[in-house]
MOPAC internal coordinates of N, CA, C and O (Angstrom, degrees):
PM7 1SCF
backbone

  N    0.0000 0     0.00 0     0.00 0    0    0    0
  C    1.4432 1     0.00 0     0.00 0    1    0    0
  C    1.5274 1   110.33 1     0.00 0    2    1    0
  O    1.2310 1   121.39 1   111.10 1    3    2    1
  N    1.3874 1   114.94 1   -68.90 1    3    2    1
  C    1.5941 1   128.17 1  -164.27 1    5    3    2
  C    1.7914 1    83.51 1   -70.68 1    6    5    3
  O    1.2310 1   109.46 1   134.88 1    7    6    5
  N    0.9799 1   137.37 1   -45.12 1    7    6    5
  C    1.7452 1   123.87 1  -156.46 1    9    7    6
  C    1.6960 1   105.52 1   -77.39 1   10    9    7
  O    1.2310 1   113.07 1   153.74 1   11   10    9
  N    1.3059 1   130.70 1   -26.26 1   11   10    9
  C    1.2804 1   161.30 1  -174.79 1   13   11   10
  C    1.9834 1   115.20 1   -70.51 1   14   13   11
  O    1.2310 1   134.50 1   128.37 1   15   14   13
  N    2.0038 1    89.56 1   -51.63 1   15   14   13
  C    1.1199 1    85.88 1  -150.36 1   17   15   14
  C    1.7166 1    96.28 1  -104.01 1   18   17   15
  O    1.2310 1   128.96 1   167.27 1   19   18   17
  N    1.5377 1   100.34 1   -12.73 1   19   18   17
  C    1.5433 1   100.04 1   172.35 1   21   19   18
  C    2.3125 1   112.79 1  -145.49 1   22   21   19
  O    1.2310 1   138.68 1  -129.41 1   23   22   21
  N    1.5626 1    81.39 1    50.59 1   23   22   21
  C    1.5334 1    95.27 1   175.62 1   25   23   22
  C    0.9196 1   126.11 1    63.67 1   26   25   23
  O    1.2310 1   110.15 1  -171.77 1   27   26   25
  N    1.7285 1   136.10 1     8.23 1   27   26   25
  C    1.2370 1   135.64 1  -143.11 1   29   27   26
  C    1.6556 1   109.05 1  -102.62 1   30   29   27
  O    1.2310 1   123.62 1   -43.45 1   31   30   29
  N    1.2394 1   110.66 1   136.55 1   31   30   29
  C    1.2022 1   134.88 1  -165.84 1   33   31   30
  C    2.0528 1    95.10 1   -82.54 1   34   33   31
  O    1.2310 1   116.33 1   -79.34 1   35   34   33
  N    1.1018 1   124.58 1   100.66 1   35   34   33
  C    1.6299 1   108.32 1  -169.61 1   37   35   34
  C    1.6770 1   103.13 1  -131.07 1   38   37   35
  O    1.2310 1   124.58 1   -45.91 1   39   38   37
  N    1.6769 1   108.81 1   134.09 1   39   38   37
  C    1.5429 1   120.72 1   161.10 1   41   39   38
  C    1.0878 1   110.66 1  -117.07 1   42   41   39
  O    1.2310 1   124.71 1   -19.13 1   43   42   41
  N    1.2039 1   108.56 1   160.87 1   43   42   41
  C    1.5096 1   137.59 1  -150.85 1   45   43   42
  C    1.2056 1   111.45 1  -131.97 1   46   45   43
  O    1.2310 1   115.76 1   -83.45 1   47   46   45
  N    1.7108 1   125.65 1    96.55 1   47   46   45
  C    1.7453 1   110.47 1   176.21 1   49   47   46
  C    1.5434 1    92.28 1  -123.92 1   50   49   47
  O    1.2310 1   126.77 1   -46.85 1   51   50   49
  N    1.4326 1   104.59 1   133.15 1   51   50   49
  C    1.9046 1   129.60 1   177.29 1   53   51   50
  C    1.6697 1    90.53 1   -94.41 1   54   53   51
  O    1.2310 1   127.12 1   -67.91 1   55   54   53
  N    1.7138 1   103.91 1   112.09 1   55   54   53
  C    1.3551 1    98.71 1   169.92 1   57   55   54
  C    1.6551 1   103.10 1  -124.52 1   58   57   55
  O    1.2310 1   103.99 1   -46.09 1   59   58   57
  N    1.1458 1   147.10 1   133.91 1   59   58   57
  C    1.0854 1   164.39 1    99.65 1   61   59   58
  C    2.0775 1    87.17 1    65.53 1   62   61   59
  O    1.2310 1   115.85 1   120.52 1   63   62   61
  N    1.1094 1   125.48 1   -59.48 1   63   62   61
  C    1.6659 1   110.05 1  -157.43 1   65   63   62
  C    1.9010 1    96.41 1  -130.73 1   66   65   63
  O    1.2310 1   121.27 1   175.34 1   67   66   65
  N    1.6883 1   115.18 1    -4.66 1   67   66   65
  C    1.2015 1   100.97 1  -160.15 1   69   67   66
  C    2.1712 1    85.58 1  -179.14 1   70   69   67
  O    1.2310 1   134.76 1   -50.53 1   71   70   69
  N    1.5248 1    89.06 1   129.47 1   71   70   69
  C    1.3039 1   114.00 1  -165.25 1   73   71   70
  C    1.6683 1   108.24 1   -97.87 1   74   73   71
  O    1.2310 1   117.85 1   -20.72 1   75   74   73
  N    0.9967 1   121.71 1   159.28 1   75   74   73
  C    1.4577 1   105.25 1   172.28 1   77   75   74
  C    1.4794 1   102.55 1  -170.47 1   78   77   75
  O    1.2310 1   129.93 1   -30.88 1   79   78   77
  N    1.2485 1    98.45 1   149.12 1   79   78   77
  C    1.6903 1   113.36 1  -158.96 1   81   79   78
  C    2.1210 1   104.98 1  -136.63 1   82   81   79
  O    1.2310 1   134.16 1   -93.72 1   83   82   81
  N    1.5441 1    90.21 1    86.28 1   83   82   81
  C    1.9104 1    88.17 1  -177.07 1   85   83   82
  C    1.8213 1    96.18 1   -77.37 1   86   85   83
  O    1.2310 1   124.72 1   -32.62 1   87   86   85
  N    1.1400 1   108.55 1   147.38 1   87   86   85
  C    1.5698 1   133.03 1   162.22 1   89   87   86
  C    1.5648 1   126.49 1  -142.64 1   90   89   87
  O    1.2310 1   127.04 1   -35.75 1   91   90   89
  N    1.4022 1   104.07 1   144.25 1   91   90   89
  C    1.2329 1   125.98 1  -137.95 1   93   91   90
  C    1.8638 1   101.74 1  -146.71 1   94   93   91
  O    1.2310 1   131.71 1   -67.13 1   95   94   93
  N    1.6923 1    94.99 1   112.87 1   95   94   93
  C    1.9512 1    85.47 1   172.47 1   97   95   94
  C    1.5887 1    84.17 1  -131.77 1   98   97   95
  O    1.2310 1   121.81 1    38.80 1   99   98   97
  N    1.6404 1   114.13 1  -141.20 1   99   98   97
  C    1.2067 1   125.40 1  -178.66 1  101   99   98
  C    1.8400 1   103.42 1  -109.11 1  102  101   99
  O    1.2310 1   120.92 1   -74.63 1  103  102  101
  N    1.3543 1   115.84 1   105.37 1  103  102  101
  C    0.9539 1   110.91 1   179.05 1  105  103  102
  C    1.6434 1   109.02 1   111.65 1  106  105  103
  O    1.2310 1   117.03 1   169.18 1  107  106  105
  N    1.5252 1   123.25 1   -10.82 1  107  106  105
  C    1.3827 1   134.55 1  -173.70 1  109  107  106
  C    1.6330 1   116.94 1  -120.48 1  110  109  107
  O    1.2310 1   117.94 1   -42.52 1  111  110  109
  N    0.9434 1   121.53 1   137.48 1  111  110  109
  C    1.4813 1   103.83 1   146.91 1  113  111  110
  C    1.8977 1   100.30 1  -164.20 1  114  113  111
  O    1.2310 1   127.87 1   -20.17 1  115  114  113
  N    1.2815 1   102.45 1   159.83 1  115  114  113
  C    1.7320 1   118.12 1  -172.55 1  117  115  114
  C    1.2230 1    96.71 1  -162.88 1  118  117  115
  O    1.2310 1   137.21 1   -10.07 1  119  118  117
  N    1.6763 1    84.27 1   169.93 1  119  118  117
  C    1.5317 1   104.58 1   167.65 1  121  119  118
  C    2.0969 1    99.64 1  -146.71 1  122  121  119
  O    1.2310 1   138.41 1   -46.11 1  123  122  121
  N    1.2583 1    81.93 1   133.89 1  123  122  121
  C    1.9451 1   103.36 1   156.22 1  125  123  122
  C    1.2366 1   109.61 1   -58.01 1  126  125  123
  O    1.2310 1   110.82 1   -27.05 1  127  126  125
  N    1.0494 1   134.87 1   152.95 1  127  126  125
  C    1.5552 1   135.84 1   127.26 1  129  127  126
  C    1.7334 1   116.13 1  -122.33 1  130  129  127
  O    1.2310 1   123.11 1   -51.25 1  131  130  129
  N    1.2548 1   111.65 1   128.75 1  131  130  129
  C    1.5959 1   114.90 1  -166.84 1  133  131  130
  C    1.3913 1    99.93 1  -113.79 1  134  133  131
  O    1.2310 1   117.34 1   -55.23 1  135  134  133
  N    1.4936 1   122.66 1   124.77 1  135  134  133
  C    1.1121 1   111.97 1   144.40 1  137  135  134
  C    1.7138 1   127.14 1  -129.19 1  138  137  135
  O    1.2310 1   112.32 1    42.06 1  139  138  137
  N    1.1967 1   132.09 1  -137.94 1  139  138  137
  C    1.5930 1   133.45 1   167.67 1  141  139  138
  C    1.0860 1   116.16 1   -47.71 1  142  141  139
  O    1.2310 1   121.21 1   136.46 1  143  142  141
  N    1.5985 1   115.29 1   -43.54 1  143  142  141
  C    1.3937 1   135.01 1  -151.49 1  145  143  142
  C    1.2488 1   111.31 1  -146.76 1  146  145  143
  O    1.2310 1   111.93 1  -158.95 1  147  146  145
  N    1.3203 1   132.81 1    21.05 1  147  146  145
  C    1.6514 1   121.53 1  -148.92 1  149  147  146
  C    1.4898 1   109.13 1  -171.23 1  150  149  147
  O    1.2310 1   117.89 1   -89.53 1  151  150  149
  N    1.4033 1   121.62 1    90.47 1  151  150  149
  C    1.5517 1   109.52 1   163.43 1  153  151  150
  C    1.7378 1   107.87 1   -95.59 1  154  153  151
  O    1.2310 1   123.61 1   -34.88 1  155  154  153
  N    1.0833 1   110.68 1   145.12 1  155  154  153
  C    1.5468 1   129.11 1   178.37 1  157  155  154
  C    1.6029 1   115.73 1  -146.46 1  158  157  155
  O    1.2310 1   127.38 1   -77.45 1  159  158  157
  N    1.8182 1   103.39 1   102.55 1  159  158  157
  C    0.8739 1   110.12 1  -176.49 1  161  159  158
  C    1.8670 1   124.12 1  -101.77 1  162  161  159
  O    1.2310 1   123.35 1   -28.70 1  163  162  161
  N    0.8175 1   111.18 1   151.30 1  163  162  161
  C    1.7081 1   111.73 1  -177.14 1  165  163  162
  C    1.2377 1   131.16 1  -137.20 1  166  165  163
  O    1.2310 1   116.86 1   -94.76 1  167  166  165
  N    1.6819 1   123.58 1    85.24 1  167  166  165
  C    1.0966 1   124.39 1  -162.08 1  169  167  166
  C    1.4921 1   126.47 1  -107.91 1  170  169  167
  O    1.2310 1   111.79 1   -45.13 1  171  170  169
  N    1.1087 1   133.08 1   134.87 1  171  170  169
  C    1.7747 1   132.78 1  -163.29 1  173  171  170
  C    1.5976 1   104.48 1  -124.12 1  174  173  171
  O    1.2310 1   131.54 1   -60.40 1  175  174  173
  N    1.3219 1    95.34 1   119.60 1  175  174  173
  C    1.3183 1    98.10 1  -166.42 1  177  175  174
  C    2.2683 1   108.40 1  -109.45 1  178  177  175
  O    1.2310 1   123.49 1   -35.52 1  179  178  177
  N    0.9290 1   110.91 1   144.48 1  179  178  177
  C    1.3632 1   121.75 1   175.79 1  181  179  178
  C    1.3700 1   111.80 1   -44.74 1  182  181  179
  O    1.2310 1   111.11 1   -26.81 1  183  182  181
  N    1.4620 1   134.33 1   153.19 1  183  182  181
  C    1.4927 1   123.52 1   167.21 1  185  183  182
  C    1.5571 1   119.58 1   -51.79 1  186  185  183
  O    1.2310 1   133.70 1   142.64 1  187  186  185
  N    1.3304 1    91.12 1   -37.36 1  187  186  185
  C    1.9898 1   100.97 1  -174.86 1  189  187  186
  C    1.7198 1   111.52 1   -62.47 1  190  189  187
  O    1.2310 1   134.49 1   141.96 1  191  190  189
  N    1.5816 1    89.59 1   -38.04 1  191  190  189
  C    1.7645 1    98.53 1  -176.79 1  193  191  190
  C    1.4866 1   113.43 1   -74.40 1  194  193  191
  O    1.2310 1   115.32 1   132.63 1  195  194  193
  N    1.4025 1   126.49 1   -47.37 1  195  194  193
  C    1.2514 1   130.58 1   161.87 1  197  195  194
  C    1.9442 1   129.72 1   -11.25 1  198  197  195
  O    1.2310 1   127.07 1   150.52 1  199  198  197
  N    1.1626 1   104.01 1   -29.48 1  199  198  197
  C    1.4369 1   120.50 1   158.02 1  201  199  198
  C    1.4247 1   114.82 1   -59.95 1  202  201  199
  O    1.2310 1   119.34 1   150.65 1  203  202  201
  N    1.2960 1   118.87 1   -29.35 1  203  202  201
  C    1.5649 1   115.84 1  -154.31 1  205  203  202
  C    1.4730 1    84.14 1  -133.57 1  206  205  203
  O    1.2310 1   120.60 1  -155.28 1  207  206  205
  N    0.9567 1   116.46 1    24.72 1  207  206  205
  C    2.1471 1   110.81 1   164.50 1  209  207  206
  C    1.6345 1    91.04 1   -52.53 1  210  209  207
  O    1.2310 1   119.88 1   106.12 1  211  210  209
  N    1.4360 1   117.84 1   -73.88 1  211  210  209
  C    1.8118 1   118.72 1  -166.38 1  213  211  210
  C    1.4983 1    99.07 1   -14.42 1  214  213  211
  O    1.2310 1   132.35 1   104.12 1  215  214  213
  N    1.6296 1    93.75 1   -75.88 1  215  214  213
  C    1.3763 1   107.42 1  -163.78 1  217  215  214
  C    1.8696 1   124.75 1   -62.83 1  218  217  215
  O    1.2310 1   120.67 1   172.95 1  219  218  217
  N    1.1197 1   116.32 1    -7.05 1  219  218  217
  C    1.3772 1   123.94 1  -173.60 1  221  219  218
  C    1.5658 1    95.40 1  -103.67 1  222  221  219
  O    1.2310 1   108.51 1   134.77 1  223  222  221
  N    1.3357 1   139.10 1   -45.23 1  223  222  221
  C    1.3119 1   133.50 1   158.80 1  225  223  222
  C    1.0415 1   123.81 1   -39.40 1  226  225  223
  O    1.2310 1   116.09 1   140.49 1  227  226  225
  N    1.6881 1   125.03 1   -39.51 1  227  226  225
  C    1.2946 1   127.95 1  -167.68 1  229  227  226
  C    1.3567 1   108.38 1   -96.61 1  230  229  227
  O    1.2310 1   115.70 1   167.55 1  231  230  229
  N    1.2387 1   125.77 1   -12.45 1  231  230  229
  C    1.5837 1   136.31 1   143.67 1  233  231  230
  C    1.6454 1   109.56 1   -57.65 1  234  233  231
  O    1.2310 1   117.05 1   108.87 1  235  234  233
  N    0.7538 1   123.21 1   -71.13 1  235  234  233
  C    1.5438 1   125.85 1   169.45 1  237  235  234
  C    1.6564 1   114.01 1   -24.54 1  238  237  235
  O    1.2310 1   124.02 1   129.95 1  239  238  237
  N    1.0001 1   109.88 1   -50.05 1  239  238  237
  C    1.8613 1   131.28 1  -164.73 1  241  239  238
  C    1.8191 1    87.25 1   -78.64 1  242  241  239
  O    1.2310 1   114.10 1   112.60 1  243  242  241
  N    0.9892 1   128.77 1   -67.40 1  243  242  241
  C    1.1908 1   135.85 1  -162.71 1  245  243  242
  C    1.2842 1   103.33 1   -58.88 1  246  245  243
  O    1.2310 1   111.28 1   120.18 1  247  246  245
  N    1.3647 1   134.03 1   -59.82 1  247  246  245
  C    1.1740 1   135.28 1  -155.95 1  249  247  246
  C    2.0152 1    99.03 1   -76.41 1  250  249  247
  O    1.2310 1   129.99 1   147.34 1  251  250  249
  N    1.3835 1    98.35 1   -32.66 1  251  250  249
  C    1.5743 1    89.32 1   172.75 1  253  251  250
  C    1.3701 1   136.56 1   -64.19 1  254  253  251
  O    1.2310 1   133.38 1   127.35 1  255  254  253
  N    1.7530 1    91.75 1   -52.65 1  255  254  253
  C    1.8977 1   101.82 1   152.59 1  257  255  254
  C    1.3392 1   111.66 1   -54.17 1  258  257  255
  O    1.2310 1   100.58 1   138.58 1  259  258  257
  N    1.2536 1   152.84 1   -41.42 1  259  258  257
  C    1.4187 1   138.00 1   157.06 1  261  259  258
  C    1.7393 1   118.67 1   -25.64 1  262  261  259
  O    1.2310 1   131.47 1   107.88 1  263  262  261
  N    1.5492 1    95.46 1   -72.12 1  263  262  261
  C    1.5008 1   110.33 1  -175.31 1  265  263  262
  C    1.8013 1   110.32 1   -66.21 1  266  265  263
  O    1.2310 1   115.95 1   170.61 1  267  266  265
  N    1.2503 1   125.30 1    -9.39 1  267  266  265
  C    1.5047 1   125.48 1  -158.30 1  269  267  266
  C    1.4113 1   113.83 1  -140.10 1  270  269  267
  O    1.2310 1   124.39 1   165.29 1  271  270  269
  N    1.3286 1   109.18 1   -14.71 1  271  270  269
  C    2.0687 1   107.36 1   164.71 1  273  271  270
  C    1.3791 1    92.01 1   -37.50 1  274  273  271
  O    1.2310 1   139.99 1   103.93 1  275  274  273
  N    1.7748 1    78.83 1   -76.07 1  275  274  273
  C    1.7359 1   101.92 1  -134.21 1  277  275  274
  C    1.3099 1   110.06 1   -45.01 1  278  277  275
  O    1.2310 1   122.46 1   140.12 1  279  278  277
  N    1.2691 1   112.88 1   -39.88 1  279  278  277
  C    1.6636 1   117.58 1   174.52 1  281  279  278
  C    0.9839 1   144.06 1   -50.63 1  282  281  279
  O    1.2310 1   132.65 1   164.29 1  283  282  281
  N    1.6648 1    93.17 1   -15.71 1  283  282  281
  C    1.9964 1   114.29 1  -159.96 1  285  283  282
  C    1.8821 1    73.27 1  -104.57 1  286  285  283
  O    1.2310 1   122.87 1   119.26 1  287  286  285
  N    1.3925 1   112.11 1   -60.74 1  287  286  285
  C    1.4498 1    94.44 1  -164.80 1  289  287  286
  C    1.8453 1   140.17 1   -57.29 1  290  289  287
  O    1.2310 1   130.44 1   173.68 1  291  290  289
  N    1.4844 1    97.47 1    -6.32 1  291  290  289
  C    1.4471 1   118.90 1   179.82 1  293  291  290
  C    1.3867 1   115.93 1   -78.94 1  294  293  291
  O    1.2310 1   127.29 1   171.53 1  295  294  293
  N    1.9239 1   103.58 1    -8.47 1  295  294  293
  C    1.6307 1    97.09 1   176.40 1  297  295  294
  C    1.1065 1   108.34 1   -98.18 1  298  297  295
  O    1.2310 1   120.10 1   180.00 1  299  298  297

């Protein structure tokens, strides 16, 4: 989805208590951290991109409430 829909370069390591997902474009890079109970995200943005933190956060927020309502509300 996220590598597709906004270029992102993304790895994937399954560890035993805590998941983590580094990504990488031109001008981007972060990392996920997944666990039971706990996403923690960390994103570093380019000088040029830094203008559009608002707007790249609020992409972030959205796409999570997308992926994480529905899920929370089915329990």
């Amino acid at each position: 989805m996220a590598e597709q829909e906004f270029g992102l370069r993304c790895v994937y390591h399954e560890g035993a208590t805590v998941d983590e997902v580094f990504f990488t474009r031109s001008g981007v890079k972060g990392r996920l951290l997944a666990t039971h109970d706990t996403l923690e995200i960390t994103v570093q943005l380019s000088v040029l991109l830094r203008s559009f933190k608002s707007t790249v956060e609020s992409e972030i927020l959205k796409n999570l409430d997308a992926l994480l309502v529905p899920t929370l509300t089915k329990k």
